[in-house]
PDB file of N, CA, C and O in Angstrom, chain B, residues numbered from 101:
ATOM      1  N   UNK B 101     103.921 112.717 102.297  1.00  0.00           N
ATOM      2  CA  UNK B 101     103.017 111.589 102.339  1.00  0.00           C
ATOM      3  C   UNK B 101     103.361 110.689 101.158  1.00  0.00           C
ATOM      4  O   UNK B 101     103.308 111.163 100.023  1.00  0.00           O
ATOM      5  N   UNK B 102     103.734 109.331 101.371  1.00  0.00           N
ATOM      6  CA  UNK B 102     103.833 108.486 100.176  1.00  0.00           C
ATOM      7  C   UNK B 102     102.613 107.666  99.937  1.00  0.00           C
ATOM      8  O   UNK B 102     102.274 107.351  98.796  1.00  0.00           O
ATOM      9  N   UNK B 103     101.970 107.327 100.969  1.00  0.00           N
ATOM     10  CA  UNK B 103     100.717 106.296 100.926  1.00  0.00           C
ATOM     11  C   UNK B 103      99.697 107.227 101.377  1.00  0.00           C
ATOM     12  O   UNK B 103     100.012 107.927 102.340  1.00  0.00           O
ATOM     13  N   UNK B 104      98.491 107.386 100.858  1.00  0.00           N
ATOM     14  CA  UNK B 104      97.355 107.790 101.128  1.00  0.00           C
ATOM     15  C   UNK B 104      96.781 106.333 101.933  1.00  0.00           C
ATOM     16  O   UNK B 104      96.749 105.148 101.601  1.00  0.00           O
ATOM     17  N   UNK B 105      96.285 107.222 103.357  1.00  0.00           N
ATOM     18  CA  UNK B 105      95.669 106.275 104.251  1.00  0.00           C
ATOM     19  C   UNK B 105      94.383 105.556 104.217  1.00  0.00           C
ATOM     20  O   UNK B 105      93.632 105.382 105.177  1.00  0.00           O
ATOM     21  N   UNK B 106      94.306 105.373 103.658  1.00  0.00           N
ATOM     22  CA  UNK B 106      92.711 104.360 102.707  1.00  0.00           C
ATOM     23  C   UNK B 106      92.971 103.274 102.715  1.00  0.00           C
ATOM     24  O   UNK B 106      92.716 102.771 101.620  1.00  0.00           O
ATOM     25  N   UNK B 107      93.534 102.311 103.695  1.00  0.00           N
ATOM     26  CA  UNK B 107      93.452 100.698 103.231  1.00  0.00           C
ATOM     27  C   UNK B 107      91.914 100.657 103.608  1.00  0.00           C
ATOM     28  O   UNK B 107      91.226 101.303 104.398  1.00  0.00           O
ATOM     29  N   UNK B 108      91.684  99.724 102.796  1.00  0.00           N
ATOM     30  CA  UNK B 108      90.266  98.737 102.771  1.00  0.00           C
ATOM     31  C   UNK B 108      89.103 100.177 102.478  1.00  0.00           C
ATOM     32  O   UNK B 108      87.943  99.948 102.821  1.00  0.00           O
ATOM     33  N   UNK B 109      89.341 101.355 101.976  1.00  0.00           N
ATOM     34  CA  UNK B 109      88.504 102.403 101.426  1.00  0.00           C
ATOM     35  C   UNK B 109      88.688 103.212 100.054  1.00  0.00           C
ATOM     36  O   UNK B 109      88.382 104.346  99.685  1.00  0.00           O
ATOM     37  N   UNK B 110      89.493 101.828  99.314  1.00  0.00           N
ATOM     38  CA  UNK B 110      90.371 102.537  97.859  1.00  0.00           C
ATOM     39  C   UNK B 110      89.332 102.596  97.215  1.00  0.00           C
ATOM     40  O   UNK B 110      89.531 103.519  96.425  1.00  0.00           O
ATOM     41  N   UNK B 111      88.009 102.066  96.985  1.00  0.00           N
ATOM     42  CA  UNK B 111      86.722 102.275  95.797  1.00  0.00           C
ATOM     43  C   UNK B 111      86.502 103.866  96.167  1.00  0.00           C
ATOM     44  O   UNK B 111      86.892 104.777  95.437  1.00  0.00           O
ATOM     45  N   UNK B 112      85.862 104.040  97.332  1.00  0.00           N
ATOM     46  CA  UNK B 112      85.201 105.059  97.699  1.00  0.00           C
ATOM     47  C   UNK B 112      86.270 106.007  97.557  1.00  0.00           C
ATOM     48  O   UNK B 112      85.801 106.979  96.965  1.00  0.00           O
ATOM     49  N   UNK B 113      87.858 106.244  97.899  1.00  0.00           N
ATOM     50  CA  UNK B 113      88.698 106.987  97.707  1.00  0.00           C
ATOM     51  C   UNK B 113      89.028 107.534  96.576  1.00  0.00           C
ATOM     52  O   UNK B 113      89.671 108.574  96.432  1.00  0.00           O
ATOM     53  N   UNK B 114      88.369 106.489  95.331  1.00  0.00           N
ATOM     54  CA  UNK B 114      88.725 106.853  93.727  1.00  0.00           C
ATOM     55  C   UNK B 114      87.664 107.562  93.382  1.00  0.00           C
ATOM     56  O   UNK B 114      87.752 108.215  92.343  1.00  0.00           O
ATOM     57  N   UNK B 115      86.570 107.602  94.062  1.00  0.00           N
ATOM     58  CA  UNK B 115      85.202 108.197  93.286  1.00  0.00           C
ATOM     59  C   UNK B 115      85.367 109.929  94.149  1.00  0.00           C
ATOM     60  O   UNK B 115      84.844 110.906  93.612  1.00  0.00           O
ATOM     61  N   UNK B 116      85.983 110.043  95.210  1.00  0.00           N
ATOM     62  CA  UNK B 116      86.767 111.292  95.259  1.00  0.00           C
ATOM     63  C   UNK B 116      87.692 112.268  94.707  1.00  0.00           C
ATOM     64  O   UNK B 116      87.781 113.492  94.607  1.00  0.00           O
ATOM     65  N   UNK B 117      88.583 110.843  94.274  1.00  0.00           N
ATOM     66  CA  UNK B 117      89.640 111.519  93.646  1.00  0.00           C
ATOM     67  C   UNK B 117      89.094 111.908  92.039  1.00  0.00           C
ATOM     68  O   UNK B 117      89.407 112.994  91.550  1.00  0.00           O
ATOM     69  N   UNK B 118      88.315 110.991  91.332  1.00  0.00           N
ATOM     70  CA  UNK B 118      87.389 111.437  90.165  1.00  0.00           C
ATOM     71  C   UNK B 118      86.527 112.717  90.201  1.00  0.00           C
ATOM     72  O   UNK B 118      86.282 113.420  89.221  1.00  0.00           O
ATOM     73  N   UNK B 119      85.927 113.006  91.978  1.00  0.00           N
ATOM     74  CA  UNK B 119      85.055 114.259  91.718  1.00  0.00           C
ATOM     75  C   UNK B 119      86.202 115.397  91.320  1.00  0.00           C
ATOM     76  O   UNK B 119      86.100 116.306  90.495  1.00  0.00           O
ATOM     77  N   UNK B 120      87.306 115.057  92.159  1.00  0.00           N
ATOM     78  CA  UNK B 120      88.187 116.211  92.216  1.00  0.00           C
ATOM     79  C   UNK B 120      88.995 116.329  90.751  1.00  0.00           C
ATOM     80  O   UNK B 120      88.866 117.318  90.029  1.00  0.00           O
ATOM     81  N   UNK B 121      89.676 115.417  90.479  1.00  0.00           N
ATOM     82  CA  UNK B 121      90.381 115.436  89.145  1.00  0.00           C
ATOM     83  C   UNK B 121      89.307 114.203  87.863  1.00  0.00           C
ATOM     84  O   UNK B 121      89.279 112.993  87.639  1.00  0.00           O
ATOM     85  N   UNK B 122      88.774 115.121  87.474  1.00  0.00           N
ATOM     86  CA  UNK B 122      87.602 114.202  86.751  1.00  0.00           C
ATOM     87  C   UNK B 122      88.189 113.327  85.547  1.00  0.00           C
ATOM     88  O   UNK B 122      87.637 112.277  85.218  1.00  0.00           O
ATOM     89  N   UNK B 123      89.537 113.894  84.794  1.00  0.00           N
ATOM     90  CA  UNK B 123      90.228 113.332  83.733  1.00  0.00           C
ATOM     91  C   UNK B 123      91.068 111.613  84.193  1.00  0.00           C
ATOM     92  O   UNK B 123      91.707 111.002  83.337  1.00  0.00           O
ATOM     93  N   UNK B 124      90.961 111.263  85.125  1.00  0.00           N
ATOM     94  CA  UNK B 124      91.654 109.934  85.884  1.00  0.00           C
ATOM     95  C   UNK B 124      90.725 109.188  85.436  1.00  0.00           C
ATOM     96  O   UNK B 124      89.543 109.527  85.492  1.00  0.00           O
ATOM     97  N   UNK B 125      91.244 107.750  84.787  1.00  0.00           N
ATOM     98  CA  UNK B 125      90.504 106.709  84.267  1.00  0.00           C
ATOM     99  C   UNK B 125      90.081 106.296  85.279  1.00  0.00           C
ATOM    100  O   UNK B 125      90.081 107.026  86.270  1.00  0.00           O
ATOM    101  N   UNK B 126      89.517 104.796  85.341  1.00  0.00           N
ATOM    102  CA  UNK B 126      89.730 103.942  85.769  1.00  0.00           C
ATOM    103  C   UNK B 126      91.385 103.130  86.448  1.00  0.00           C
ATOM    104  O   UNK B 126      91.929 102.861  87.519  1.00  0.00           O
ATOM    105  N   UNK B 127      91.680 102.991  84.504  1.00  0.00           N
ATOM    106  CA  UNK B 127      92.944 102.496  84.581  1.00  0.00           C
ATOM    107  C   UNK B 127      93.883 103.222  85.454  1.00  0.00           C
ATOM    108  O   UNK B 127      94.690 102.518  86.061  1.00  0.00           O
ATOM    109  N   UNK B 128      93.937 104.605  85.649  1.00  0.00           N
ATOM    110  CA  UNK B 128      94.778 105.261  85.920  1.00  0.00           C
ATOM    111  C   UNK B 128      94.553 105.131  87.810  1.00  0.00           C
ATOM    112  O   UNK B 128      95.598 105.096  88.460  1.00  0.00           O
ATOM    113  N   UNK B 129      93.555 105.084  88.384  1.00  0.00           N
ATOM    114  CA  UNK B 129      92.920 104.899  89.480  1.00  0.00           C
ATOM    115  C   UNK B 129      94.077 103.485  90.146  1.00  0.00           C
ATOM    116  O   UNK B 129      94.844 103.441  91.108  1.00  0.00           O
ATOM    117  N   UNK B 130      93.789 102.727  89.333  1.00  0.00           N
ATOM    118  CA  UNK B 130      93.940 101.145  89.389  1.00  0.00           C
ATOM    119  C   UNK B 130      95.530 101.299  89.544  1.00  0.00           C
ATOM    120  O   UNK B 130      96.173 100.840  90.488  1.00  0.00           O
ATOM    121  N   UNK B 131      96.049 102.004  88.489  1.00  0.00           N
ATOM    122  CA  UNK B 131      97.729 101.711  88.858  1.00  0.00           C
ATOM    123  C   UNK B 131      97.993 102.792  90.243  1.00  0.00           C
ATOM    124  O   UNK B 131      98.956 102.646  90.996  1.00  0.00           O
ATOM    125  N   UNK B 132      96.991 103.844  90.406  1.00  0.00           N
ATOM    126  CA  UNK B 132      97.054 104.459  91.744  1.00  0.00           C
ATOM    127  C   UNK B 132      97.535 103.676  93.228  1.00  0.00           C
ATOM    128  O   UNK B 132      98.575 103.862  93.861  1.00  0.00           O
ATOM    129  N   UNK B 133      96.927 103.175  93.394  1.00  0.00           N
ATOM    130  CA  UNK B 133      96.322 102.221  94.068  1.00  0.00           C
ATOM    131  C   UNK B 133      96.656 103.072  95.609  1.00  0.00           C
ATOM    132  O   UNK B 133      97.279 102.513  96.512  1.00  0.00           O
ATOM    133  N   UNK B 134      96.255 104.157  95.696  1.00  0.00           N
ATOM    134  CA  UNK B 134      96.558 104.048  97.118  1.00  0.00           C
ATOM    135  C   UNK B 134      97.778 104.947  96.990  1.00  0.00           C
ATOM    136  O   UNK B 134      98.101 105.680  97.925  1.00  0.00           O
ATOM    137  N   UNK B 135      98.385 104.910  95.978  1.00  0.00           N
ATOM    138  CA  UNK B 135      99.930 105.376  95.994  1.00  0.00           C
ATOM    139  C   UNK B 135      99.458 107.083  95.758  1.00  0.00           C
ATOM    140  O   UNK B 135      98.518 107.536  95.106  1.00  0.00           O
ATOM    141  N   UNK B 136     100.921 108.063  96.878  1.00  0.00           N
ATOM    142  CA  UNK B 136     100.386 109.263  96.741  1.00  0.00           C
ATOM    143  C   UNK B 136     101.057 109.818  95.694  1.00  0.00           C
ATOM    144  O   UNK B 136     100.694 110.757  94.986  1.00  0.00           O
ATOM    145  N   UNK B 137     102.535 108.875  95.616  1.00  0.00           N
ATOM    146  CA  UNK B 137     103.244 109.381  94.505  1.00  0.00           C
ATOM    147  C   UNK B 137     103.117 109.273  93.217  1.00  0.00           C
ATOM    148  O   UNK B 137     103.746 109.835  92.320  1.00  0.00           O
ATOM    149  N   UNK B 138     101.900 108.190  93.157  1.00  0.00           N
ATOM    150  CA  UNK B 138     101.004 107.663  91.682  1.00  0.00           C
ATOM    151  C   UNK B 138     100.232 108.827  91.353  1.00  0.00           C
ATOM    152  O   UNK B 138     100.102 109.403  90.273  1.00  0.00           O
ATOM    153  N   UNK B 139      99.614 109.131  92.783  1.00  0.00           N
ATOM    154  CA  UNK B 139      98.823 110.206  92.557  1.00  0.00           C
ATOM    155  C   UNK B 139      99.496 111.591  91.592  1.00  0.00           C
ATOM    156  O   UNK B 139      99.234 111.988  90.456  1.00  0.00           O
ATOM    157  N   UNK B 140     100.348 112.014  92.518  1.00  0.00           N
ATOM    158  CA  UNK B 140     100.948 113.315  92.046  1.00  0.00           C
ATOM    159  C   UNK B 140     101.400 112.711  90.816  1.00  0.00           C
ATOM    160  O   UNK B 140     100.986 113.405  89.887  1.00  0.00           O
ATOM    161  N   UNK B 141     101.993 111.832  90.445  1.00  0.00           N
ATOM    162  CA  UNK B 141     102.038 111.857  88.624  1.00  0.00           C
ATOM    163  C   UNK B 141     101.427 111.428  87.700  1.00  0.00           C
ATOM    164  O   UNK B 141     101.811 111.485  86.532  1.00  0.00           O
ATOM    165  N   UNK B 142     100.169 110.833  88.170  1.00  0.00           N
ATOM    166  CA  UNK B 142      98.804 111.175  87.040  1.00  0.00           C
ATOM    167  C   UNK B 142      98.382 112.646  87.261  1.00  0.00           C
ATOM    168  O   UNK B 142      98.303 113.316  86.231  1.00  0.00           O
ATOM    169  N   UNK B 143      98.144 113.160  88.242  1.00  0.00           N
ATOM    170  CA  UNK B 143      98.048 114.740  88.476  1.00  0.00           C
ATOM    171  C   UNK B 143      98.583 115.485  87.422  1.00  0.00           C
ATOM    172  O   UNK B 143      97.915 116.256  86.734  1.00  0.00           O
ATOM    173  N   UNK B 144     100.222 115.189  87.233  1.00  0.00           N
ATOM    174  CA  UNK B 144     101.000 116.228  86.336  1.00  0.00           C
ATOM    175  C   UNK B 144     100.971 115.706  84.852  1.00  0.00           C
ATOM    176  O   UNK B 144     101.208 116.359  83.836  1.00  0.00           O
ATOM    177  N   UNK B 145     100.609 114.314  84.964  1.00  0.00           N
ATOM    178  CA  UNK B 145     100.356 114.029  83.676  1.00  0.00           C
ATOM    179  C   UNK B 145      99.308 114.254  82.722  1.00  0.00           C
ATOM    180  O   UNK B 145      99.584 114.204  81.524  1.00  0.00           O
ATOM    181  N   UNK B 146      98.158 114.492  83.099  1.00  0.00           N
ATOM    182  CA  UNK B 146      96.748 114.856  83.238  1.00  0.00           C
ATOM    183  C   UNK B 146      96.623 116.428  83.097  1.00  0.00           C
ATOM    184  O   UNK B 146      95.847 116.706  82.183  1.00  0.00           O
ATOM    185  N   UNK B 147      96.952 117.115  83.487  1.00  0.00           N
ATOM    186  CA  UNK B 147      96.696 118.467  84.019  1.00  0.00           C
ATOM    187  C   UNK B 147      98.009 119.465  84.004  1.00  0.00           C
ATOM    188  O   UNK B 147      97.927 120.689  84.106  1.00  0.00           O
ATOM    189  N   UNK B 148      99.003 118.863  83.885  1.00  0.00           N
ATOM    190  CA  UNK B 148     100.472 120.032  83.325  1.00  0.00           C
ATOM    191  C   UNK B 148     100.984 120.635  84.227  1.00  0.00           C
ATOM    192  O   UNK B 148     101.812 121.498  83.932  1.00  0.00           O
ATOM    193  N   UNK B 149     100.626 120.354  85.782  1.00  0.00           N
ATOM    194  CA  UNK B 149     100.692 120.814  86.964  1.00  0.00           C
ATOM    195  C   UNK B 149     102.564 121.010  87.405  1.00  0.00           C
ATOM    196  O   UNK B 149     103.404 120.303  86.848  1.00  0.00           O
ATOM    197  N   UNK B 150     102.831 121.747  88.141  1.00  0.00           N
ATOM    198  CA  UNK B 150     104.309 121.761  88.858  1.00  0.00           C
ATOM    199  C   UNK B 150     103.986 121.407  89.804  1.00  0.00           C
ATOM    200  O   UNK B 150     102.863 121.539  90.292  1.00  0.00           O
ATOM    201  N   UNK B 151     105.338 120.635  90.472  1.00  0.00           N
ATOM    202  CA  UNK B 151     105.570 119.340  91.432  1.00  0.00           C
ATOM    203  C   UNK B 151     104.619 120.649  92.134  1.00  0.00           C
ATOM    204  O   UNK B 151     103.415 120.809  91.934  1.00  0.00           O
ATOM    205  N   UNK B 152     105.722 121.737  93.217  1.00  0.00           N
ATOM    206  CA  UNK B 152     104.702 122.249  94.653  1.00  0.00           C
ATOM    207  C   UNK B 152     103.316 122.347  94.310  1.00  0.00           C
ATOM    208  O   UNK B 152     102.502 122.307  95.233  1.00  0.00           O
ATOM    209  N   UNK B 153     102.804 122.504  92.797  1.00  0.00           N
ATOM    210  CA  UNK B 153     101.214 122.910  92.722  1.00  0.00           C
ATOM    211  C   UNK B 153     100.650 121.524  92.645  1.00  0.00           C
ATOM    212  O   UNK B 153      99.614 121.792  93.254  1.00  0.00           O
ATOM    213  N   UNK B 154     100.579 120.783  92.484  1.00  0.00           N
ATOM    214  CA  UNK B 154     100.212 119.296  92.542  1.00  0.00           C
ATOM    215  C   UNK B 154     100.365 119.049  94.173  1.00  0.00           C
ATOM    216  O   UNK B 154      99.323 118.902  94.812  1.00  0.00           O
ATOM    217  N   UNK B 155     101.343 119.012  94.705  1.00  0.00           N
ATOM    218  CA  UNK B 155     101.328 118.457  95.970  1.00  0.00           C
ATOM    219  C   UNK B 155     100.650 119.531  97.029  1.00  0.00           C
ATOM    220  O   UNK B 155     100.290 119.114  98.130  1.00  0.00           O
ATOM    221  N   UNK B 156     100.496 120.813  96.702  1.00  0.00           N
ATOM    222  CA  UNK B 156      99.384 122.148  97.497  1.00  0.00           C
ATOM    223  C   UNK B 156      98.484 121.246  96.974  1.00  0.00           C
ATOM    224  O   UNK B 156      98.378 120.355  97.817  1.00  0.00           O
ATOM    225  N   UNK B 157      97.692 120.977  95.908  1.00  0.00           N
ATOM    226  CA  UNK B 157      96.664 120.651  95.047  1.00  0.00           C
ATOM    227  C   UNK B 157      95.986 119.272  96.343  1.00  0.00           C
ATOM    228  O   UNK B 157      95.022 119.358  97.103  1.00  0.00           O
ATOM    229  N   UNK B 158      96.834 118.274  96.165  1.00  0.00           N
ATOM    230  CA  UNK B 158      96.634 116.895  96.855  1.00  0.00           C
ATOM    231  C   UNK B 158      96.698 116.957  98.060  1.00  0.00           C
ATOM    232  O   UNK B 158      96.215 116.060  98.751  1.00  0.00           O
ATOM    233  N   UNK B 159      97.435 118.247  98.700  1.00  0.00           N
ATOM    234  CA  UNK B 159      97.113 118.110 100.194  1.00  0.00           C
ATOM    235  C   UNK B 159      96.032 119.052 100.652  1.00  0.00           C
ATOM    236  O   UNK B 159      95.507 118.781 101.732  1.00  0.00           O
ATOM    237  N   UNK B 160      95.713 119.871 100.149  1.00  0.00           N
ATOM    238  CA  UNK B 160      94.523 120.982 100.107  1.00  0.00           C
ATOM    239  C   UNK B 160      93.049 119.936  99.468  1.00  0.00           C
ATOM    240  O   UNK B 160      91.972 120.513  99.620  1.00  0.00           O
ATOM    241  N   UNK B 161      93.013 119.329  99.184  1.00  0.00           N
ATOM    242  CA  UNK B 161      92.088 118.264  98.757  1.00  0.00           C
ATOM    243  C   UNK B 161      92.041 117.471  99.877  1.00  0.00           C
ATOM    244  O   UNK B 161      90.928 117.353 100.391  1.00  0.00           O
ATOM    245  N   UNK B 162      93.071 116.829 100.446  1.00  0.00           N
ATOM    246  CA  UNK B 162      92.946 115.536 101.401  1.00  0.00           C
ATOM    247  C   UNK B 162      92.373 116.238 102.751  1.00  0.00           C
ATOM    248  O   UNK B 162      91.372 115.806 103.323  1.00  0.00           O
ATOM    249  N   UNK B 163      93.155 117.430 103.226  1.00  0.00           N
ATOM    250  CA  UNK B 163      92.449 118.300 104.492  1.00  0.00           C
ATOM    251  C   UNK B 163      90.790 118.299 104.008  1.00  0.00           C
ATOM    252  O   UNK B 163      90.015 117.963 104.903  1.00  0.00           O
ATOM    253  N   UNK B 164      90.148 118.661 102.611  1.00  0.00           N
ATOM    254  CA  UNK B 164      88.792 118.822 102.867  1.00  0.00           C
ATOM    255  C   UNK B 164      87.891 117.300 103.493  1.00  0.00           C
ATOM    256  O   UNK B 164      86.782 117.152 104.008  1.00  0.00           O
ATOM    257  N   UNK B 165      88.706 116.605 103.232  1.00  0.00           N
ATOM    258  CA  UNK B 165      88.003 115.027 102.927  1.00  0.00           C
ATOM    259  C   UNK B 165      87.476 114.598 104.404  1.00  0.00           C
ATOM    260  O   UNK B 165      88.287 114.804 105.307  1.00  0.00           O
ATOM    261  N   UNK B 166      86.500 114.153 104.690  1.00  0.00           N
ATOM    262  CA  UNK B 166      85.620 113.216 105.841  1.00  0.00           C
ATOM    263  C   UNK B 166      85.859 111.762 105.647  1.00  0.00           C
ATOM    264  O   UNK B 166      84.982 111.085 105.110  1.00  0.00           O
ATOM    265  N   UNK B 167      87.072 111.181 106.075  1.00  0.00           N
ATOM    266  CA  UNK B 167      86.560 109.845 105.729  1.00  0.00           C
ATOM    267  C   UNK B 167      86.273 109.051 107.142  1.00  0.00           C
ATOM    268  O   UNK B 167      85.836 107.901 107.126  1.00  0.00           O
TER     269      UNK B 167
END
């Protein structure tokens, strides 16, 4: 996955991604934008994570999600 499928649901998508990884700014949200590969490297930057445990991490997260 390179793009997380959230056009026009990126607010509500960040206040998820905050419940889940609570250390993500704002700022860090913002250069996200949607991006999955932004994602996974605030993930490892944040949290010290290895690539497969970050990307288990982000896809084991996205399966729980209702959007």
């Amino acid at each position: 996955m390179t793009h997380l499928p959230v056009e026009g649901n990126w607010k509500q998508v960040k206040g998820k991604i905050k419940e889940q990884w609570g250390r993500h700014t704002d700022d860090d949200l913002d250069v996200i934008d949607g991006k999955c590969d932004q994602l996974e490297g605030k993930i490892q930057e944040r949290y010290g994570y290895a690539k497969d445990h970050r990307t288990k991490d982000i896809d084991d997260w996205y399966r729980r999600q209702t959007w």
